[in-house]
Backbone as CSV, one residue per row, in Angstrom:
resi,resn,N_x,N_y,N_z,CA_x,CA_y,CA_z,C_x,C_y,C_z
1,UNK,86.223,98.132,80.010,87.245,99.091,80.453,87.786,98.651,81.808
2,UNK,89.007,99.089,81.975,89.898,98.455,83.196,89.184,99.550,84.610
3,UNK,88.875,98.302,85.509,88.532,99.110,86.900,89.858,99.274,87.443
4,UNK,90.075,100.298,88.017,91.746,100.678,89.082,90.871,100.677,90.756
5,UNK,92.059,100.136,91.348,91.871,100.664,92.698,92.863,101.136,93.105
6,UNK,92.880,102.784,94.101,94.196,103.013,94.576,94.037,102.212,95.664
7,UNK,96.100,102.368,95.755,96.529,101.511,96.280,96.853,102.585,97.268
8,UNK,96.476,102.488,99.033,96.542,103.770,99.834,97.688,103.511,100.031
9,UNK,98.710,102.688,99.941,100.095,102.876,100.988,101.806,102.979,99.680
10,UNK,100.934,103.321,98.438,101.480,103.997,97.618,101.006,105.224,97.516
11,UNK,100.189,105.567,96.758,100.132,106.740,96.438,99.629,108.035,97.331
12,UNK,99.642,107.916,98.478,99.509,108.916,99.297,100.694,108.833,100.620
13,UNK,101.741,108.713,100.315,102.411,108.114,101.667,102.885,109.072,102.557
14,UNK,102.757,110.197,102.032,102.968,111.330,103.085,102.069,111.694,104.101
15,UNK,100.729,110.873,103.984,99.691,111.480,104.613,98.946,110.321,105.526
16,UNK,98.745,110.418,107.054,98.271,109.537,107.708,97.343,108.843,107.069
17,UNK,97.365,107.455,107.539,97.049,106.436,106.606,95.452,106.487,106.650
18,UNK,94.658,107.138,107.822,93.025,107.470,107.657,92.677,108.449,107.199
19,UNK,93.717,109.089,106.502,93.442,110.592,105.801,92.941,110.307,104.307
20,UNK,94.174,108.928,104.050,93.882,108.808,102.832,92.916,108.232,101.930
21,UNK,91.812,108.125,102.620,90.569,107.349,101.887,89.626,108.317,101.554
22,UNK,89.559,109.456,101.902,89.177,110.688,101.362,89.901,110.956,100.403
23,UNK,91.152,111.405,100.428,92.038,111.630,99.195,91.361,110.910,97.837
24,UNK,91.454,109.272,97.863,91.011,108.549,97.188,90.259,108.787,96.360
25,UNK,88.909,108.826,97.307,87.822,109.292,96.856,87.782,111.078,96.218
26,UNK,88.246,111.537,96.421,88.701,112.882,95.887,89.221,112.799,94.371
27,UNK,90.411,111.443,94.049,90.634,111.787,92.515,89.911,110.482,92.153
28,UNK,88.723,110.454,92.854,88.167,109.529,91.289,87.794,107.572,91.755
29,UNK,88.661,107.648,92.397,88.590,105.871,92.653,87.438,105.581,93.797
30,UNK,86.613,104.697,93.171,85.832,103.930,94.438,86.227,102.610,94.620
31,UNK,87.281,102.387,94.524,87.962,100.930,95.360,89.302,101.517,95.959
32,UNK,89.264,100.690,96.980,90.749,100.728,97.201,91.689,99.258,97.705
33,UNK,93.161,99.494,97.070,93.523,98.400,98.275,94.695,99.065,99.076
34,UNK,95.086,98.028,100.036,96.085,98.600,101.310,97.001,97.711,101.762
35,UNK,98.286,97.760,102.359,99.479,96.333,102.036,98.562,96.310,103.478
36,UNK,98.878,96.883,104.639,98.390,96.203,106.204,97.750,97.072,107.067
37,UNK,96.717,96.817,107.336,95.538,97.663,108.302,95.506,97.480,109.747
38,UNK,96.926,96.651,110.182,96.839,96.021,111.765,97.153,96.912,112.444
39,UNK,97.456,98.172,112.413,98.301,99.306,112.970,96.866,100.227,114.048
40,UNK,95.881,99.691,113.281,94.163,100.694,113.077,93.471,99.668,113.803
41,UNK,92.485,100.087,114.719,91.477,99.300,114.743,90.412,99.613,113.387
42,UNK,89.717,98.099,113.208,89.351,97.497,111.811,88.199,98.373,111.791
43,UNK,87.178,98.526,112.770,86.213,99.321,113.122,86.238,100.828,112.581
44,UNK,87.956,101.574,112.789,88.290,102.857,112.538,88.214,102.885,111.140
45,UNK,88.821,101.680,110.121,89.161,102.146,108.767,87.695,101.402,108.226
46,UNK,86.775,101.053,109.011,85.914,100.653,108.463,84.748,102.143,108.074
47,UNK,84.861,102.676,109.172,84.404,104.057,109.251,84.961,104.729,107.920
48,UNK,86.175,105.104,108.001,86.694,106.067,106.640,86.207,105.234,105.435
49,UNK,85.933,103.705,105.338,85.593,103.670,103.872,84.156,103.659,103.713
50,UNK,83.476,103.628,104.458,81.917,103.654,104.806,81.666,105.711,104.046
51,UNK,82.551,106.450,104.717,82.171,107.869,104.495,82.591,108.425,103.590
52,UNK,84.057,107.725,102.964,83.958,107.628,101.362,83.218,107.036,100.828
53,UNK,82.306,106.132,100.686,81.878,105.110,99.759,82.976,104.278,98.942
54,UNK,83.554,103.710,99.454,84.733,103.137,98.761,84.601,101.545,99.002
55,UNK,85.066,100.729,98.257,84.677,99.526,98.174,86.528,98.817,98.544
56,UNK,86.627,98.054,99.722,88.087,97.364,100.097,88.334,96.108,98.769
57,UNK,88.991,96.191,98.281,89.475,95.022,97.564,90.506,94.184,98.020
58,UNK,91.202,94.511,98.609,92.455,93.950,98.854,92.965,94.784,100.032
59,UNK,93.885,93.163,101.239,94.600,93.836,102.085,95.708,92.768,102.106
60,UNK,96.689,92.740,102.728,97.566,91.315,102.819,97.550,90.399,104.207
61,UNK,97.842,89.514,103.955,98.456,88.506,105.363,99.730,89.596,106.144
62,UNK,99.396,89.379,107.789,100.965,89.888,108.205,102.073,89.677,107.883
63,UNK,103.255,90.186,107.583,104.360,90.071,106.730,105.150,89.816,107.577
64,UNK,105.522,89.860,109.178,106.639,89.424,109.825,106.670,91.205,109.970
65,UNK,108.049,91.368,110.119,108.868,92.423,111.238,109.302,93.513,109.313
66,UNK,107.928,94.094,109.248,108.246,94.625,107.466,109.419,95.894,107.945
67,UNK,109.198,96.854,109.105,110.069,97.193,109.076,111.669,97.325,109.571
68,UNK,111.682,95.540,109.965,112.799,95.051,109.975,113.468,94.543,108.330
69,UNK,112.562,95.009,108.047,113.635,94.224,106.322,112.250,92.953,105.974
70,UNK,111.887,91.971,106.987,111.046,91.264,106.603,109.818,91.209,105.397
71,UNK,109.865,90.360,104.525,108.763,90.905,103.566,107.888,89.283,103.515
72,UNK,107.517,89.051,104.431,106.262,87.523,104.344,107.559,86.584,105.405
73,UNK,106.295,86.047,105.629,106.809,84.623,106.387,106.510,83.444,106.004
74,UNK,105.684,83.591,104.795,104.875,82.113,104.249,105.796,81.052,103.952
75,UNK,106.866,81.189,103.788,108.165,80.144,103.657,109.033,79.678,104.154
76,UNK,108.802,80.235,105.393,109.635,80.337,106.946,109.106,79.072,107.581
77,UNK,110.426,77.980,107.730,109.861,77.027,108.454,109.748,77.162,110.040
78,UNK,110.514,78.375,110.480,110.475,78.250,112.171,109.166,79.179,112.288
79,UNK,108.492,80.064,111.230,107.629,80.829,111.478,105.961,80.324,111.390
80,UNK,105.806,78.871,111.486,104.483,78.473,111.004,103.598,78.822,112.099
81,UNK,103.921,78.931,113.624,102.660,79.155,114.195,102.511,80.327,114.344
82,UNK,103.364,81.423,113.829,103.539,83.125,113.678,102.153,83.290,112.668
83,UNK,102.610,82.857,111.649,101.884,82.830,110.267,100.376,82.422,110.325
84,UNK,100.195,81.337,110.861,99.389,81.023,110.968,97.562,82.002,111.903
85,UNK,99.091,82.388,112.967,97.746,83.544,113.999,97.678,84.245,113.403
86,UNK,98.889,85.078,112.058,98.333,85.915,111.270,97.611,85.912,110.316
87,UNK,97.138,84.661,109.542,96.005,84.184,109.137,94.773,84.724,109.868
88,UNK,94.483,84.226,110.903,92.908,84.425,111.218,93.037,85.906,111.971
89,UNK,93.974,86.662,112.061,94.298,87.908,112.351,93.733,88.970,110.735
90,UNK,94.352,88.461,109.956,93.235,89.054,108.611,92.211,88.694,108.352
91,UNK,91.912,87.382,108.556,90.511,87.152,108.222,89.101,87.809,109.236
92,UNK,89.825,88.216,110.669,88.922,89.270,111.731,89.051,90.552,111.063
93,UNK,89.861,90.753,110.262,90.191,92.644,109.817,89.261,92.586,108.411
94,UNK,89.185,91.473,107.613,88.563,91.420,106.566,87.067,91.206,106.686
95,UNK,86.653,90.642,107.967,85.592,90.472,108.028,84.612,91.749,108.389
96,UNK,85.454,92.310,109.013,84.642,93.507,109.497,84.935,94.885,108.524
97,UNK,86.304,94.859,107.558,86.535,95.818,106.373,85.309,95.443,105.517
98,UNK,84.893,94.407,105.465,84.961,94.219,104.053,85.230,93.293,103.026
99,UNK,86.878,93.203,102.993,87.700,92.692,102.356,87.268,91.328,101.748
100,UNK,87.253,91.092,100.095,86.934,90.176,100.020,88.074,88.667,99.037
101,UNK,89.620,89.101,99.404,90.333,88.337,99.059,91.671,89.181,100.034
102,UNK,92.470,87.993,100.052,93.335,88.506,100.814,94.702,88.066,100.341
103,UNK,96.115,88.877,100.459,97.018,88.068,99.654,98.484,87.888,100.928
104,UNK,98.666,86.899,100.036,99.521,86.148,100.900,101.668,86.292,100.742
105,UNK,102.303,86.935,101.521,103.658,87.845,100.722,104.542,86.553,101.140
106,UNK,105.146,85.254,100.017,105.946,84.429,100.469,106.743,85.001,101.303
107,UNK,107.611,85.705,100.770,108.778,86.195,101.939,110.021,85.983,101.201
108,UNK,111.541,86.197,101.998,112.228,86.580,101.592,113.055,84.826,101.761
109,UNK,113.476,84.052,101.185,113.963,82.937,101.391,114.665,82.503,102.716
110,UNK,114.873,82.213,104.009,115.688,82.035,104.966,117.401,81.325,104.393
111,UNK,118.045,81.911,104.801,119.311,80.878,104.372,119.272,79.696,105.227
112,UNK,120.484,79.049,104.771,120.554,77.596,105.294,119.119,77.094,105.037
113,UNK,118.544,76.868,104.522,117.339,75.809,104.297,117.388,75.227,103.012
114,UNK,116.713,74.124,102.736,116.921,73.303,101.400,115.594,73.604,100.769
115,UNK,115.953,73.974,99.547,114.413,74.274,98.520,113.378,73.449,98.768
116,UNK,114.017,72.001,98.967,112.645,71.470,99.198,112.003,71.691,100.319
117,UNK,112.644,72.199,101.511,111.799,72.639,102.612,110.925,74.133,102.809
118,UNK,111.980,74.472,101.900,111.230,76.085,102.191,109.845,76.178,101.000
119,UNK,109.663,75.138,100.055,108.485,74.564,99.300,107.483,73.887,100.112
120,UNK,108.133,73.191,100.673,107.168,72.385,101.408,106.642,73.272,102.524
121,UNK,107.109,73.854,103.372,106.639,74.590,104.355,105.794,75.992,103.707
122,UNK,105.936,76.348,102.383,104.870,77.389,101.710,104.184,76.951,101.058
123,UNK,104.031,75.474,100.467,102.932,75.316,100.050,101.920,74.566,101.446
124,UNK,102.324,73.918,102.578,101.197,73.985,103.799,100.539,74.883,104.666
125,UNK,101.741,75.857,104.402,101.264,77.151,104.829,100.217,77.951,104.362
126,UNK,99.934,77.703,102.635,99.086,78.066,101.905,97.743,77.063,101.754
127,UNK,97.977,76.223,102.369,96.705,75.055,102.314,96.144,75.007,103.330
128,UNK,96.811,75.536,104.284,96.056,76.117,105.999,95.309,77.203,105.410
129,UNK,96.028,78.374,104.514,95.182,79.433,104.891,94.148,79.199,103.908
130,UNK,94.367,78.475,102.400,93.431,78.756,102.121,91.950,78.326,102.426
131,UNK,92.143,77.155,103.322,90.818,76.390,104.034,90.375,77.383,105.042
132,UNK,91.126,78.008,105.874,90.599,79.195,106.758,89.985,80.194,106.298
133,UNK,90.539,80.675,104.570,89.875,81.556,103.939,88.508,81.230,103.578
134,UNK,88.959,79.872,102.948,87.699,79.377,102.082,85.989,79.473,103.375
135,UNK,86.478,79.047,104.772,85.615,78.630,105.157,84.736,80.229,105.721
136,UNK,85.245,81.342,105.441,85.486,82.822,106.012,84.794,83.508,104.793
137,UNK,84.596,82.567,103.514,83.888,82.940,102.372,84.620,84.116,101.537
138,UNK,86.248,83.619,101.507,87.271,84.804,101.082,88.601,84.384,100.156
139,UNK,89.220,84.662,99.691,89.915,84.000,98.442,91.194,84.311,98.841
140,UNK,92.094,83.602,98.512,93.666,83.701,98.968,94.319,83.899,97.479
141,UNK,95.522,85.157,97.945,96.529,85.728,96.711,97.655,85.406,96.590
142,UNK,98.085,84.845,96.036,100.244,84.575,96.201,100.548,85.353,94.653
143,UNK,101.413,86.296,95.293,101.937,87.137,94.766,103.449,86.942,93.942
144,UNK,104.053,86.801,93.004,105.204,86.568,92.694,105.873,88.169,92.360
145,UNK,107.035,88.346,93.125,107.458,89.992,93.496,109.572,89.695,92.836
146,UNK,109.510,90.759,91.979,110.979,90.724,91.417,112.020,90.462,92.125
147,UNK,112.899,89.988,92.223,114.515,89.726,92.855,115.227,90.386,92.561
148,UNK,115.421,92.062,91.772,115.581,93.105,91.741,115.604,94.110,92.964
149,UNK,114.735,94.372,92.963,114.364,94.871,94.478,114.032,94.348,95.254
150,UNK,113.635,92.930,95.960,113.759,92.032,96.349,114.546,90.766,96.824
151,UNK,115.376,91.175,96.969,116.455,90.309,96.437,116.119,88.935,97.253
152,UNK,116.399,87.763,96.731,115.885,86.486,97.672,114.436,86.009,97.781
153,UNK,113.356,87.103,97.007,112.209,86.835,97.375,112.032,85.311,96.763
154,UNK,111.104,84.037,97.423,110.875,83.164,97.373,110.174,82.952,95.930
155,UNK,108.734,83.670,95.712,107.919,83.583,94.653,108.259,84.622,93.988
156,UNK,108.801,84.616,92.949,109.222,85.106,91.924,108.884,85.552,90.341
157,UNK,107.919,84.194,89.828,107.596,84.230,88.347,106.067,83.486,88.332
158,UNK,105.688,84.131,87.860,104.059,83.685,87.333,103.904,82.123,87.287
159,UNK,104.520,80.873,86.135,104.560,79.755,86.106,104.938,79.098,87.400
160,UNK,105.880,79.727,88.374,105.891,79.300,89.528,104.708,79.369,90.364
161,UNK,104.340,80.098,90.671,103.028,80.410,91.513,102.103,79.692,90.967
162,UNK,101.536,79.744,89.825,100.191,78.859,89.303,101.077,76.963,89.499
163,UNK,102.044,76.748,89.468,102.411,75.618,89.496,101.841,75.129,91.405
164,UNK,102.463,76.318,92.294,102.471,75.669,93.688,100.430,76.062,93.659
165,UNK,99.989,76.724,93.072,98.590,76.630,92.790,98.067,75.408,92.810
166,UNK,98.488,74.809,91.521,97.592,73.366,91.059,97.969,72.331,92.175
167,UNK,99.535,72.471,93.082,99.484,71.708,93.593,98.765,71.722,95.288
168,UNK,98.267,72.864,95.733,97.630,72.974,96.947,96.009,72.753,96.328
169,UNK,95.489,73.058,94.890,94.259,72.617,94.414,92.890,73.304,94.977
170,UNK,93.337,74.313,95.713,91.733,75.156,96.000,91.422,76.189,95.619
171,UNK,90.402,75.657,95.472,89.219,76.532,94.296,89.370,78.171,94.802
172,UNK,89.548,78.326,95.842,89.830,79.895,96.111,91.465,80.716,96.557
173,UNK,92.016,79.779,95.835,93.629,80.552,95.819,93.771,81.203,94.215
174,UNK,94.203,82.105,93.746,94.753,82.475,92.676,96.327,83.558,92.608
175,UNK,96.728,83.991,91.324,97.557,84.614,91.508,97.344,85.914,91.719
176,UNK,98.040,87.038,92.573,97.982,88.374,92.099,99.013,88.706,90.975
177,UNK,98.648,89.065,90.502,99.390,89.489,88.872,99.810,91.013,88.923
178,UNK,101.196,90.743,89.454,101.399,92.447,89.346,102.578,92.709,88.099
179,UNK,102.062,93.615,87.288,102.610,93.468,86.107,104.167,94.326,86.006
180,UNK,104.093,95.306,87.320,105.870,95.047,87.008,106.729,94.325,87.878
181,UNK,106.294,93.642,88.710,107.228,92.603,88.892,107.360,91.635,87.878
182,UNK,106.429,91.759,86.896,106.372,90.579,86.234,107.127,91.394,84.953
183,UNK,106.748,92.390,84.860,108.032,92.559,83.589,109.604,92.789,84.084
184,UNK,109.456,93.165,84.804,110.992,92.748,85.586,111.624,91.375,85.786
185,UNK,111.051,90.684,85.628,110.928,89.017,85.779,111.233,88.056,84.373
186,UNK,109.964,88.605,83.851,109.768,87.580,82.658,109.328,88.169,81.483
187,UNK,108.503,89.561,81.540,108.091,90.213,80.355,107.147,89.144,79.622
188,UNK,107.030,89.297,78.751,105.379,88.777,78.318,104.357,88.950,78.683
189,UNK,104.111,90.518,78.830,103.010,90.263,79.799,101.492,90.022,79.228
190,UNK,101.260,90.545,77.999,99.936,89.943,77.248,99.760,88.538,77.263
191,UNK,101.269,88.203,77.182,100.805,86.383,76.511,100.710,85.356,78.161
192,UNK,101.422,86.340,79.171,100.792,85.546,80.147,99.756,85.405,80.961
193,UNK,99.305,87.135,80.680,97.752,87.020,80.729,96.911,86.267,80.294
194,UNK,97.203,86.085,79.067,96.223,85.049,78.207,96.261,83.906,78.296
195,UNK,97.885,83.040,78.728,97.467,81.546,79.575,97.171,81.701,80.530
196,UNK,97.144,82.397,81.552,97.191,82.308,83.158,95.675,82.533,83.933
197,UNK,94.990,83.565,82.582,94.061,84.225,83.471,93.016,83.670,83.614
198,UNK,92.673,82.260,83.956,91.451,81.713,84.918,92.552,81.606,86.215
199,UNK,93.759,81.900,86.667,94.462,81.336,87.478,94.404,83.018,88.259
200,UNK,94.250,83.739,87.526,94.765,85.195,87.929,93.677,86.138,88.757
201,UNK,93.606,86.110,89.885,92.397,87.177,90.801,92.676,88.472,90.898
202,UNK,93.934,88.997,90.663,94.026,90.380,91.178,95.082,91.142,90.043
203,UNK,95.407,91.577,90.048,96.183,92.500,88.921,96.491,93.554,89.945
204,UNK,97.744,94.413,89.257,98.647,95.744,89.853,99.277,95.939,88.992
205,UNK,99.163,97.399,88.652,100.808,98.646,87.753,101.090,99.192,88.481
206,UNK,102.337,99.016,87.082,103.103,100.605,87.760,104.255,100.106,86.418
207,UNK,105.007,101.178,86.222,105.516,101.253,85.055,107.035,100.746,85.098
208,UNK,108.158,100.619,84.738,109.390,99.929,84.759,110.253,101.078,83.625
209,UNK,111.477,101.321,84.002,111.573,101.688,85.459,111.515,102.891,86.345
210,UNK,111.790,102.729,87.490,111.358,103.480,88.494,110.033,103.303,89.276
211,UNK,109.151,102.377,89.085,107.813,101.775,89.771,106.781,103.370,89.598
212,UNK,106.862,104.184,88.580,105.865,105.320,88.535,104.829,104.926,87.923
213,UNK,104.532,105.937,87.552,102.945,105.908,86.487,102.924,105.134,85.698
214,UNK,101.641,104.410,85.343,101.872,103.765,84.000,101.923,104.710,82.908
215,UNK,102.677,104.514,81.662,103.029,105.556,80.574,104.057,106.318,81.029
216,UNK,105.004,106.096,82.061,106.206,106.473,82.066,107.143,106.203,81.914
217,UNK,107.558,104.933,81.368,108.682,104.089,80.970,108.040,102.874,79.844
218,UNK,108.666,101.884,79.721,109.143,100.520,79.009,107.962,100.330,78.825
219,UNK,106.691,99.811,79.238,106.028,99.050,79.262,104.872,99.867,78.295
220,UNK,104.202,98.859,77.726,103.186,99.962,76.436,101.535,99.615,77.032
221,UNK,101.809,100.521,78.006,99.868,100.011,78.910,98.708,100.513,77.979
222,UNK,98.789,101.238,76.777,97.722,101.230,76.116,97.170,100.189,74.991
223,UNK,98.024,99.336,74.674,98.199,98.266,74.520,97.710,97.228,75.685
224,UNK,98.513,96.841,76.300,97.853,96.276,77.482,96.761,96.333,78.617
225,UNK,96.449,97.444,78.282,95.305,97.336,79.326,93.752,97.013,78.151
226,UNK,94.320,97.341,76.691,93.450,96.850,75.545,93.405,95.658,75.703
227,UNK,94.248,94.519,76.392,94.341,93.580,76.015,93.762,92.803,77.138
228,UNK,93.982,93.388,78.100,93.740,92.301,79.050,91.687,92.922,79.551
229,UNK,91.557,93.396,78.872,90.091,94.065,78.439,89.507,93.268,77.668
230,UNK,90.107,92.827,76.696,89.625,92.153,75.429,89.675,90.903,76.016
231,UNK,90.196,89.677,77.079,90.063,89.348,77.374,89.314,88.350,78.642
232,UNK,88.876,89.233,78.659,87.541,89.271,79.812,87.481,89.963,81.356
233,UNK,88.804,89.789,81.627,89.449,90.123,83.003,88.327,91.029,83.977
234,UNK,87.426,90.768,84.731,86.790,91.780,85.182,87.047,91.886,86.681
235,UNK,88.398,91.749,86.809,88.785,92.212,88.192,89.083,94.298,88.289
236,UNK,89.805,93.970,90.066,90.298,94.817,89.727,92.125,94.945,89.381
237,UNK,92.413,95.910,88.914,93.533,96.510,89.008,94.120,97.666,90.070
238,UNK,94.943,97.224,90.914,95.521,98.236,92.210,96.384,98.846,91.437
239,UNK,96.435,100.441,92.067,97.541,101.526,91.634,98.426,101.387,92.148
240,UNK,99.426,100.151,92.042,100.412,100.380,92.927,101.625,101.141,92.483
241,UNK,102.097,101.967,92.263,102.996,102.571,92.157,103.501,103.999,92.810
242,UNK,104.958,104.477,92.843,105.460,105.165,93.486,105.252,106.535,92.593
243,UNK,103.754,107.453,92.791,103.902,108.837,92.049,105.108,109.552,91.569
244,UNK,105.138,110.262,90.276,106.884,110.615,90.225,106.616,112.266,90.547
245,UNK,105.199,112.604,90.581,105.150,113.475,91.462,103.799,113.970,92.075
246,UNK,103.268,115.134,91.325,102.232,114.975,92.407,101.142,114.059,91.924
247,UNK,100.223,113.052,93.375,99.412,111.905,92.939,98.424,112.441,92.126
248,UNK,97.694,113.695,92.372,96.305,113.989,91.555,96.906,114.380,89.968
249,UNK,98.060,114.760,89.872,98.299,116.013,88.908,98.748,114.010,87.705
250,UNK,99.313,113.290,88.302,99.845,112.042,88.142,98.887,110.867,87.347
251,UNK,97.750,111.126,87.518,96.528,110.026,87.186,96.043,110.535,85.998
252,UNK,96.506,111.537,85.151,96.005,112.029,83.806,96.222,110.852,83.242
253,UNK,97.195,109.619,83.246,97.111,108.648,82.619,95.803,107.620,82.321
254,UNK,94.619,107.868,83.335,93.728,107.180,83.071,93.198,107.144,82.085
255,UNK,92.677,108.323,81.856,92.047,108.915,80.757,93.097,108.732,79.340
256,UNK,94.529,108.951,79.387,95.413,108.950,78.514,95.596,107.288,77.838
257,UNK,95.639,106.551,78.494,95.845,104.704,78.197,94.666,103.789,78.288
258,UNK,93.467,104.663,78.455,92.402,103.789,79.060,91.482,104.076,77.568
């Protein structure tokens, strides 16, 4: 059966961000993940998941200026020594959370640059961190996120990501697999589970469209979450999605697709 973790900086967003690990723990989940914990000392949110009993799965690399529009810097050639302090800037927050993989948000393409540079500068960027990870005893995520709502984002499609994978070659990078960017993208999502997933560390829903519940639109998660079950997958899965209304009243789907 599929493990979920909420995802705190979805589904509770009305509510200070140390409030919500109680919440959590309130409907049900003992994991959680979180996009960025730099706001907190690591010590503070280490406390709230200690008194939930909640287990950190996931947090991300710093993203640049997110609420400037910024979404990752991993592809940014003027941003490598930015990126880089934010590397061992998660790996101090992960060490003391918890956290035992961390993911990495390419970013939004820079103009004026030539593909081959803005490749080349994200896949070294990703071969720094993942040796910093590796040596920190922690696993690195590259995420491929829709150009829909995204518009420009760099990593985009599943075959892309496992491709700049094989070519950085360490044993502790994989993909996060979030399945509606990916049906927004490319659709298939059983059959790319089923080539991809020795490549695949992390998984995320949410339904298409409107990013709600799973079982609220297009996508047939009772089916799929059969499937990627039947397949061995024993990660977790993050709740990432935008409640369409209230979060507790909202999660009857577990029980409903599971």
């Amino acid at each position: 059966m599929p493990r979920f973790a909420a995802n705190l900086s979805m589904l509770y967003p009305e509510v200070p961000f140390l409030e919500r690990f109680a919440l959590a723990a309130r409907d049900g989940f003992t994991a959680v993940e979180f996009q960025f914990p730099y706001a907190h000392a690591a010590a503070d949110i280490r406390t709230r998941l200690d008194a939930a009993r909640l287990t950190p799965v996931l947090h991300n690399l710093p993203p640049g200026d997110w609420n400037g529009g910024e979404r990752g810097i991993a592809c940014h050639p003027e941003r490598v020594a930015e990126f880089r302090d934010g590397v061992a800037l998660a790996i101090e927050y992960a060490g003391v959370l918890g956290v035992a993989q961390l993911n990495c948000l390419a970013g939004i393409a820079p103009s004026g640059v030539s593909g081959a540079r803005l490749r080349n500068t994200f896949v070294e960027n990703l071969g720094h961190a993942a040796a910093a990870l590796g040596k920190a005893g922690l696993r690195l995520l590259i995420e491929p996120v829709n150009t829909f709502d995204i518009p420009g984002f760099y990593l985009n499609r599943t075959r892309q990501a496992v491709a700049i994978l094989e070519e950085i070659g360490a044993l502790n990078a994989f993909v996060q697999y979030d399945i509606y960017h990916a049906q927004r993208m490319e659709g298939e999502l059983a059959a790319t589970c089923r080539e991809f997933l020795p490549r695949i560390g992390h998984m995320q829903c949410a339904d298409n469209p409107g990013r709600n519940e799973p079982g609220s639109g297009e996508i047939n998660y009772a089916y799929l979450f059969a499937a990627i079950d039947r397949l061995g997958y024993d990660g977790w899965i993050g709740c990432e999605y935008k409640p369409a209304g209230d979060t507790t009243a909202g999660l009857s789907w577990r029980k409903r697709l599971c």
